[in-house]
PyMOL commands that place a pseudoatom at each C-alpha (Angstrom):
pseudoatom trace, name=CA, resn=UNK, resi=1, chain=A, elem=C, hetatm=0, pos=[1.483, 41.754, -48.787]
pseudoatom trace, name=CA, resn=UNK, resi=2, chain=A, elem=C, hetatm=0, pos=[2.995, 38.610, -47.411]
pseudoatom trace, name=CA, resn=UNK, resi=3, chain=A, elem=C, hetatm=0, pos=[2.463, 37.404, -43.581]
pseudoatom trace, name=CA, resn=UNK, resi=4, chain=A, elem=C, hetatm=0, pos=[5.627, 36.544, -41.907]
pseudoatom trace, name=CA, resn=UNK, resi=5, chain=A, elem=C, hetatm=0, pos=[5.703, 33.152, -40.412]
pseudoatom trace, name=CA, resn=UNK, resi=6, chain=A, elem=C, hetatm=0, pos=[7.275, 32.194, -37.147]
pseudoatom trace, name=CA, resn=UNK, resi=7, chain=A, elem=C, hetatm=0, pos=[8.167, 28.658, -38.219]
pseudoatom trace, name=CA, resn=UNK, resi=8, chain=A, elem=C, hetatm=0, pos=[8.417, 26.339, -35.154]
pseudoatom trace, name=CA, resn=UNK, resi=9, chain=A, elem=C, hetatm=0, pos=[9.553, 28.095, -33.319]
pseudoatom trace, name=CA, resn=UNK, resi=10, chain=A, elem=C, hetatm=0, pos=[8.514, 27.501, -29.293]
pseudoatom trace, name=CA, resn=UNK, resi=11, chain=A, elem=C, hetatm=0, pos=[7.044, 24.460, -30.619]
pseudoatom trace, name=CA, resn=UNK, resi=12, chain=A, elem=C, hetatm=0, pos=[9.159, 22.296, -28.283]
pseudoatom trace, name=CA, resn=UNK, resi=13, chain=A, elem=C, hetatm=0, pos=[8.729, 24.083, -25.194]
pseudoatom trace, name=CA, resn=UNK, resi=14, chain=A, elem=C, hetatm=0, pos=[4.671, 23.775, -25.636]
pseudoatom trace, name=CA, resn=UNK, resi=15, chain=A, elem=C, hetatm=0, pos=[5.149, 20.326, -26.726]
pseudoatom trace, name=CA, resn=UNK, resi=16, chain=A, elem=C, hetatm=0, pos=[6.894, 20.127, -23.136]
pseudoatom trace, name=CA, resn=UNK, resi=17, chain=A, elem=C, hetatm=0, pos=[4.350, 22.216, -20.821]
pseudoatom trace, name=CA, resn=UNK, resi=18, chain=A, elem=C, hetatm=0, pos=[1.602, 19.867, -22.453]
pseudoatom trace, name=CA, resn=UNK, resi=19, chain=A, elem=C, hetatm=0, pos=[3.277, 16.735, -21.824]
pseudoatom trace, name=CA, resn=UNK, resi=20, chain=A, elem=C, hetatm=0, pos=[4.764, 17.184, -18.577]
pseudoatom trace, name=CA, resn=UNK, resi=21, chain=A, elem=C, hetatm=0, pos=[1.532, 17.111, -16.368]
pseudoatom trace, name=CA, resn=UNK, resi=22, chain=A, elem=C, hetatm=0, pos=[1.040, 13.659, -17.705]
pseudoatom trace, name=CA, resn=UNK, resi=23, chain=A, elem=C, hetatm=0, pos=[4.679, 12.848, -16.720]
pseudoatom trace, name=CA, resn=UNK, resi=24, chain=A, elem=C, hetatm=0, pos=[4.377, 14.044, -13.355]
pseudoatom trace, name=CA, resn=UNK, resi=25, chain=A, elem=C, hetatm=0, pos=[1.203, 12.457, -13.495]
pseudoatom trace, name=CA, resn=UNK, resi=26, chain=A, elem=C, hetatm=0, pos=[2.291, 8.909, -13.843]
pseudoatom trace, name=CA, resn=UNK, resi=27, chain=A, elem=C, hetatm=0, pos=[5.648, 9.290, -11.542]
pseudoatom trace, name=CA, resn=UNK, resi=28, chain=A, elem=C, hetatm=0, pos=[3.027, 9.931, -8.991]
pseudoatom trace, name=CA, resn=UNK, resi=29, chain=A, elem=C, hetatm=0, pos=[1.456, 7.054, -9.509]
pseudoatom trace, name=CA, resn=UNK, resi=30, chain=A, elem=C, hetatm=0, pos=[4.151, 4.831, -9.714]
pseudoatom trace, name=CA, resn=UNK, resi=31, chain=A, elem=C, hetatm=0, pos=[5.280, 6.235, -6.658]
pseudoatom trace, name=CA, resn=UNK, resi=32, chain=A, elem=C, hetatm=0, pos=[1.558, 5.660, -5.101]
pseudoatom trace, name=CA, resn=UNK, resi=33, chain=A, elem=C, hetatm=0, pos=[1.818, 1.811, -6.073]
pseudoatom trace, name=CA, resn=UNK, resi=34, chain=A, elem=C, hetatm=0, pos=[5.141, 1.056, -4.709]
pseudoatom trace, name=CA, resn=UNK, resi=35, chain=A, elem=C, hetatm=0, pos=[4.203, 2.267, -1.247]
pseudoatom trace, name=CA, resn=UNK, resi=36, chain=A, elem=C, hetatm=0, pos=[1.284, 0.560, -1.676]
pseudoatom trace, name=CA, resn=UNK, resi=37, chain=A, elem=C, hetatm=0, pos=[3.055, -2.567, -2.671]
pseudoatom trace, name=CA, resn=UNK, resi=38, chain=A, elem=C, hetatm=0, pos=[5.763, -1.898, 0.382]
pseudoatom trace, name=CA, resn=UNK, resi=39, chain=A, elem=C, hetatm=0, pos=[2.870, -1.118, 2.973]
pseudoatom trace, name=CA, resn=UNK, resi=40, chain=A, elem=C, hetatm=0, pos=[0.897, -4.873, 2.421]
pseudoatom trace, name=CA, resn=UNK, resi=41, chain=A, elem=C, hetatm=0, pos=[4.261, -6.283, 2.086]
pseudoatom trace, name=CA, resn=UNK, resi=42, chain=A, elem=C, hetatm=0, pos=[4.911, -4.933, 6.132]
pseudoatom trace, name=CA, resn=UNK, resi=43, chain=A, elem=C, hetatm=0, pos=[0.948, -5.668, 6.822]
pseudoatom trace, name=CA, resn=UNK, resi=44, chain=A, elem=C, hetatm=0, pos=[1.716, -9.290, 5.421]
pseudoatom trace, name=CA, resn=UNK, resi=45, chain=A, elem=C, hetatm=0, pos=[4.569, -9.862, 7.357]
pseudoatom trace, name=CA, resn=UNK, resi=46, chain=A, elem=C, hetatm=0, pos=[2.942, -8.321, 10.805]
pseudoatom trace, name=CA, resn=UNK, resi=47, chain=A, elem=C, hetatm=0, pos=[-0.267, -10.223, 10.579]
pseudoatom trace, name=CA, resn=UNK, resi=48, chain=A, elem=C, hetatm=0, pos=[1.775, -13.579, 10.030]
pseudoatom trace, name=CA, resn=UNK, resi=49, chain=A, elem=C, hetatm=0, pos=[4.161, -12.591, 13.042]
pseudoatom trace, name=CA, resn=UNK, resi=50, chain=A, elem=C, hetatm=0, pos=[1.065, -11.968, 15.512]
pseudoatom trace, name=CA, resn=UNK, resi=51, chain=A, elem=C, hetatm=0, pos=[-0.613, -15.377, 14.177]
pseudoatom trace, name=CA, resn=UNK, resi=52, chain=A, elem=C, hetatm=0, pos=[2.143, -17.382, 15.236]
pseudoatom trace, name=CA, resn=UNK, resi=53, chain=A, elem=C, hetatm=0, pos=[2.345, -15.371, 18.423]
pseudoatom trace, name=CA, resn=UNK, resi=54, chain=A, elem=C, hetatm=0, pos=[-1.154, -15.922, 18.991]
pseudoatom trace, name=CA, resn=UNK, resi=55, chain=A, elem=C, hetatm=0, pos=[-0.781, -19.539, 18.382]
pseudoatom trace, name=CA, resn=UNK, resi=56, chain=A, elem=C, hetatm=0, pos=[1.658, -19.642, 20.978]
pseudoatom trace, name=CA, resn=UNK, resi=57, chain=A, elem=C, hetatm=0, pos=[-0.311, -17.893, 23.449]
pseudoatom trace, name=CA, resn=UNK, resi=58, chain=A, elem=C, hetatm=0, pos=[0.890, -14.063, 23.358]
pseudoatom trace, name=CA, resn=UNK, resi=59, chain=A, elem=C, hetatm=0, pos=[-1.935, -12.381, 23.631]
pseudoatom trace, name=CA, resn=UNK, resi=60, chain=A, elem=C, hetatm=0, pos=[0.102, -9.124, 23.053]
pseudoatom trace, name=CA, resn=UNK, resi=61, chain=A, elem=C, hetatm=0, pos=[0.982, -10.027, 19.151]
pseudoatom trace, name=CA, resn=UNK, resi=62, chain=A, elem=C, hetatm=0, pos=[-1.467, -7.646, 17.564]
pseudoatom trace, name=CA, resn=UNK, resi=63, chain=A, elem=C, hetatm=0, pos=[0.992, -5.224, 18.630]
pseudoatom trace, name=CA, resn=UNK, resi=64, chain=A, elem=C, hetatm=0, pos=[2.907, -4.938, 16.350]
pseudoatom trace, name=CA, resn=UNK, resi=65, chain=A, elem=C, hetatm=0, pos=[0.208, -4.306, 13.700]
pseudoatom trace, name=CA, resn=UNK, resi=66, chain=A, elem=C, hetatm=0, pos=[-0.833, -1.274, 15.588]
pseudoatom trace, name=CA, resn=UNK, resi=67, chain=A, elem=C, hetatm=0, pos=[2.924, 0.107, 14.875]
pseudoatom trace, name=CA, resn=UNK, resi=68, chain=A, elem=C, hetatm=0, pos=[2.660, -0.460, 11.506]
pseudoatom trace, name=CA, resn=UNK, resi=69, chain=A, elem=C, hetatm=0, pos=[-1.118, 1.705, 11.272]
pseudoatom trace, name=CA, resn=UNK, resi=70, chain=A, elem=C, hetatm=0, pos=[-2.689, -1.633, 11.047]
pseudoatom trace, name=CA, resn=UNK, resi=71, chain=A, elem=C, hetatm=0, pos=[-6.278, -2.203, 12.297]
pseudoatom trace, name=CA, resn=UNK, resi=72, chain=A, elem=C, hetatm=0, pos=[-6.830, -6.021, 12.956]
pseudoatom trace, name=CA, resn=UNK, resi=73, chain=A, elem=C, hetatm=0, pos=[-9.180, -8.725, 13.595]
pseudoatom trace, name=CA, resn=UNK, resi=74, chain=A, elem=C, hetatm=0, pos=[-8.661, -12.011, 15.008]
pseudoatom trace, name=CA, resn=UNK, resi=75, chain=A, elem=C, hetatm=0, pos=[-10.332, -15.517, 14.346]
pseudoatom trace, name=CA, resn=UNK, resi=76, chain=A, elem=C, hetatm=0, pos=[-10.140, -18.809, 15.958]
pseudoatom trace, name=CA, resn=UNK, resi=77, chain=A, elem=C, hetatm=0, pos=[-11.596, -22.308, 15.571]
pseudoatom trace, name=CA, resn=UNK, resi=78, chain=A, elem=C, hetatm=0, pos=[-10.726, -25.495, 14.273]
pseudoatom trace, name=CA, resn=UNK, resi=79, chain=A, elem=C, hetatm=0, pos=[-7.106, -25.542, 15.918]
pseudoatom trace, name=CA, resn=UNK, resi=80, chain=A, elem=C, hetatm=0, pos=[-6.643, -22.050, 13.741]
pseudoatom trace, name=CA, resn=UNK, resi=81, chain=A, elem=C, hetatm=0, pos=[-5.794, -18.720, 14.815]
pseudoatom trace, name=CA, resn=UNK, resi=82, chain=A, elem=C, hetatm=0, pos=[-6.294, -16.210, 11.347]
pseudoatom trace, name=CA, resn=UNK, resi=83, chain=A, elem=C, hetatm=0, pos=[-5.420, -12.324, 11.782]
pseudoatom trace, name=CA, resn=UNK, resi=84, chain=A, elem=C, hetatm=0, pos=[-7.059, -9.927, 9.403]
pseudoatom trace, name=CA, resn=UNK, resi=85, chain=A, elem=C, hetatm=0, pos=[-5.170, -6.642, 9.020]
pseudoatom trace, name=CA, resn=UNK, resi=86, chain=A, elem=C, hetatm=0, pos=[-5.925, -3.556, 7.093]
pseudoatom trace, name=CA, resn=UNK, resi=87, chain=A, elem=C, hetatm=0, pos=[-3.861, -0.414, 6.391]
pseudoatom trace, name=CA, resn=UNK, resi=88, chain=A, elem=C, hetatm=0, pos=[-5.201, 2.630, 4.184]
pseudoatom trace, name=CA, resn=UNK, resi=89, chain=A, elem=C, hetatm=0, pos=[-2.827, 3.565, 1.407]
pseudoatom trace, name=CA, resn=UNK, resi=90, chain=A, elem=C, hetatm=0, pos=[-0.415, 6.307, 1.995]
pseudoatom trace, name=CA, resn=UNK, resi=91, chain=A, elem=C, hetatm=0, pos=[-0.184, 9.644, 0.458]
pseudoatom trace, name=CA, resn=UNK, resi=92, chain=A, elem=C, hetatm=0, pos=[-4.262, 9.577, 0.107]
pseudoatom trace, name=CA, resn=UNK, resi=93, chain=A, elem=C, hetatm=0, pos=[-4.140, 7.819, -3.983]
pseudoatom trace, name=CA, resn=UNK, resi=94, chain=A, elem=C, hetatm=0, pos=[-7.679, 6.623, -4.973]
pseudoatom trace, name=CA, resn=UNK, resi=95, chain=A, elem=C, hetatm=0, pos=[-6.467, 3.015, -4.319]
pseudoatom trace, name=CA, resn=UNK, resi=96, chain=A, elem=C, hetatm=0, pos=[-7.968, 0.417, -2.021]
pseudoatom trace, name=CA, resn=UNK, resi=97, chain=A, elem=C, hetatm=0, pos=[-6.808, 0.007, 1.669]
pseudoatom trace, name=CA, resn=UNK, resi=98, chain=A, elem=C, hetatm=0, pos=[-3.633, -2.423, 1.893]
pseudoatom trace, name=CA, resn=UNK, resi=99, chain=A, elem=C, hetatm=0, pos=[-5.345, -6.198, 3.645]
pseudoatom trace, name=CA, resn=UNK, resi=100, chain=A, elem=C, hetatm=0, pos=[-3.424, -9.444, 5.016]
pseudoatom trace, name=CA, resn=UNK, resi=101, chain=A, elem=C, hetatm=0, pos=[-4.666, -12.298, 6.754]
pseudoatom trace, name=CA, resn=UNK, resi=102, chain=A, elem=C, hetatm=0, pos=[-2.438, -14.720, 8.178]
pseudoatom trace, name=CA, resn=UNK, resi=103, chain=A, elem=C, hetatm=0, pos=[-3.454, -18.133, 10.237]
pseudoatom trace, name=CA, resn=UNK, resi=104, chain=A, elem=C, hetatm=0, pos=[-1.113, -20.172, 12.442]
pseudoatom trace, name=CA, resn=UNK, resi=105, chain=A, elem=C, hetatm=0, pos=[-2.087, -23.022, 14.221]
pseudoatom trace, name=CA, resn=UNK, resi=106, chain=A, elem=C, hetatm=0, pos=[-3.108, -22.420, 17.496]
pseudoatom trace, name=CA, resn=UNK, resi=107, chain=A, elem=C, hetatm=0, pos=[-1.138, -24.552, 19.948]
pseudoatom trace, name=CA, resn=UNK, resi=108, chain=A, elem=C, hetatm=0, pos=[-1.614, -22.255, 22.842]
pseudoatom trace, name=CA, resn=UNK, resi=109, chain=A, elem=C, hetatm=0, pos=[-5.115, -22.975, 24.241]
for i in range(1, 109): cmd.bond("trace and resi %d" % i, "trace and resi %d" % (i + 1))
show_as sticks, trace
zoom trace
């Protein structure tokens, strides 16, 4: 008695529901790193805005880090004024919080 075969076919379509987890996998990802990349890109530019603010004597500068979900710390000495601003990573991805520091000379005091 011979067994009839079924060939191939449905092949694709598991081939498809194995692989697309993985796909979807990685999109998310990439996605993950690109706001990631775009959030420190808007921390950067923030904490060098309220260093040269800060350096000119407005003492509301960290401002606009609060707007952008920033929390911030400010140094001075030497004729220096450095902010340090960190942002966690949208959408909750295991990667590390977003971090800038900026300095401006401080020509305010």
């Amino acid at each position: 008695m011979k067994i009839p075969q079924l060939g191939e076919r449905g092949a694709a379509t598991a081939e498809f529901a194995v692989a697309l987890p993985a796909v979807v996998l990685v999109l998310a990802l990439g996605v993950g790193v690109l706001g990631s990349v775009a959030t420190t890109v808007r921390v950067q530019q923030a904490a060098a805005e309220a260093a040269r603010l800060l350096g000119r004597g407005d003492e509301d500068a960290l401002s606009r880090l609060a707007e952008v979900g920033a929390t911030a710390s400010v140094d001075r000495g030497g004729g220096v004024v450095c902010v340090r601003a960190s942002v966690p990573v949208p959408l909750g991805l295991p990667l590390p919080p977003s971090s800038a520091r900026a300095c401006a000379l401080d020509g305010g005091r």
